[in-house]
C-alpha positions, -999 to 999 in steps of 0.1 A, spaced: 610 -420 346 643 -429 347 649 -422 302 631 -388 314 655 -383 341 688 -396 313 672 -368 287 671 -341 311 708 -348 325 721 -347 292 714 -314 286 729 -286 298 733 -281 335 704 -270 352 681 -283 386 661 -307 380 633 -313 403 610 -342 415 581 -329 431 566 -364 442 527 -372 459 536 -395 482 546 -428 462 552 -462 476 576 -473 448 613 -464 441 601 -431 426 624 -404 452 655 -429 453 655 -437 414 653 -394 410 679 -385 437 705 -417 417 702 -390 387 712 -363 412 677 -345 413 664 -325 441 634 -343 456 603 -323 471 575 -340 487 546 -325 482 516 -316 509 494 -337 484 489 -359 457 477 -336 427 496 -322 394 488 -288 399 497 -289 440 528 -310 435 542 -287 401 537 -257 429 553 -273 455 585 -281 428 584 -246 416 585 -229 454 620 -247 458 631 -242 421 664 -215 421 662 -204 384 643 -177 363 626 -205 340 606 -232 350 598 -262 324 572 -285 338 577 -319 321 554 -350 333 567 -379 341 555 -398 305 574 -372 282 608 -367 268 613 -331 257 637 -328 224 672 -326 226 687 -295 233 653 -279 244 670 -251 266 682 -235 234 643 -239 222 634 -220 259 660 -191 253 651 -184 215 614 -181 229 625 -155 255 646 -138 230 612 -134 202 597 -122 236 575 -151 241 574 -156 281 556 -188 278 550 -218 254 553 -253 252 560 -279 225 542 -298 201 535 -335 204 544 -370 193 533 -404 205 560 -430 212 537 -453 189 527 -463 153 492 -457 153 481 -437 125 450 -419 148 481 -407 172 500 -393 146 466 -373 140 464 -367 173 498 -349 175 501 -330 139 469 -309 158 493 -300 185 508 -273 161 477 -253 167 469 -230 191 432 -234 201 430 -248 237 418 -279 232 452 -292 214 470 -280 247 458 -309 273 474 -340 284 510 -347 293 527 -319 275 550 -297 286 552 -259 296 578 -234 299 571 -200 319 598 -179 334 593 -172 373 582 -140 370 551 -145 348 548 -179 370 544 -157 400 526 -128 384 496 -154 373 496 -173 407 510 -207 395 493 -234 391 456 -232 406 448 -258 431 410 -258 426 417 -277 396 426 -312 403 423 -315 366 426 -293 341 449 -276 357 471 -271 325 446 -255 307 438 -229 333 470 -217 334 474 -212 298 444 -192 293 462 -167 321 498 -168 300 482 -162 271 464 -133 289 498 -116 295 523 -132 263 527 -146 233 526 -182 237 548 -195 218 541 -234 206 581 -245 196 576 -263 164 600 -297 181 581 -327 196 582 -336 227 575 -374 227 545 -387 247 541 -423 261 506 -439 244 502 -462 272 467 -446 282 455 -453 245 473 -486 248 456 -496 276 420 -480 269 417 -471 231 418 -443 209 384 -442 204 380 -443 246 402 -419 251 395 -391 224 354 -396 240 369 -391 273 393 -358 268 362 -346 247 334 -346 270 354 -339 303 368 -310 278 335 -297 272 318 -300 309 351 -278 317 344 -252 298 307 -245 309 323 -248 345 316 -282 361 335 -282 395 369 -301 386 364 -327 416 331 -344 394 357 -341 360 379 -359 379 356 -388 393 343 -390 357 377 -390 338 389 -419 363 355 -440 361 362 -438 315 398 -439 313 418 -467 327 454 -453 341 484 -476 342 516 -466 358 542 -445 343 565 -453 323 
């Protein structure tokens, strides 16, 4: 987290929040040493704790960034060209920080816009209004949570896929496989979209793929 927190600083000033589940480790005093807001979360849970961020967030953009990615350099001039071609919503593409020819598959497939390309730790850029408008982040889904809330942007904008990488850490391939992983996102994939209750994705994705901390 804390090269994450260095590529976010160096950019231009903006808030940078921490929306945190309840960790035991140095998670909250590592963000507040790079001078970012901190908010605890109700719950442990991406979509409960990137709500919980965005409720105390001041601006009229809100990036989500996981803790595993660096966005580009420079990536609020990417977020203000978007708004400006009228695109209220998009994300970047992907690259692994890796040398594995399978990721660098992986990634070039990024540049495309069916959903499937769009899961993992990416990022997303919405402004508040639209944020609002759709209801955030929907808590039913303990997973999946990302694509749900694409499928409603795309619904009301453009979105608009910025043709930069965001860099992506490959410890969960790393510590699994490719070949592990790519089975796992593909049949928890597919049981989402003919509606499987998210809680049984969940307890499935966690009993195939092994999770080490971040980075």
């Amino acid at each position: 987290m804390p090269s994450l927190l260095q590529r976010l600083r160096e950019s231009k000033p903006f808030e940078i929040i921490i929306a945190d589940g309840g960790s035991s480790d140095r998670t909250c005093e590592v963000a507040e040493s790079f001078g970012a807001k901190v908010v605890q979360s109700r719950e442990k849970g991406r979509a409960v704790q990137m709500n919980a961020g965005a409720a105390k967030a001041q601006g009229d953009v809100f990036f989500f960034v996981h803790a595993d990615t660096h966005p580009p350099k420079n990536f609020p001039r990417d977020m203000e060209q978007a708004l400006q071609d009228g695109s209220l919503a998009g994300c970047y593409r992907s690259s692994y920080r890796g040398d594995q020819g399978r990721l660098r598959f992986n990634a070039w497939c990024t540049r495309f816009s069916p959903l499937f390309f769009r899961g993992g730790d990416q990022t997303l850029f919405v402004t508040r209004e639209l944020f609002e408008r759709v209801g955030g982040f929907d808590e039913y889904y303990c997973v999946m949570e990302d694509y749900e809330i694409i499928k409603a942007l795309r619904r009301q904008t453009r979105f608009r896929i910025v043709p930069r990488d965001a860099s992506i850490s490959a410890r969960k391939y790393d510590h699994n496989s490719f070949v592990r992983v790519t089975f796992a996102n593909a049949i928890v994939f597919f049981l989402y979209t003919v509606n499987v209750e998210p809680k049984k994705l969940w307890k499935l994705y966690t009993r195939l793929i092994h999770h080490p901390k971040a980075e």
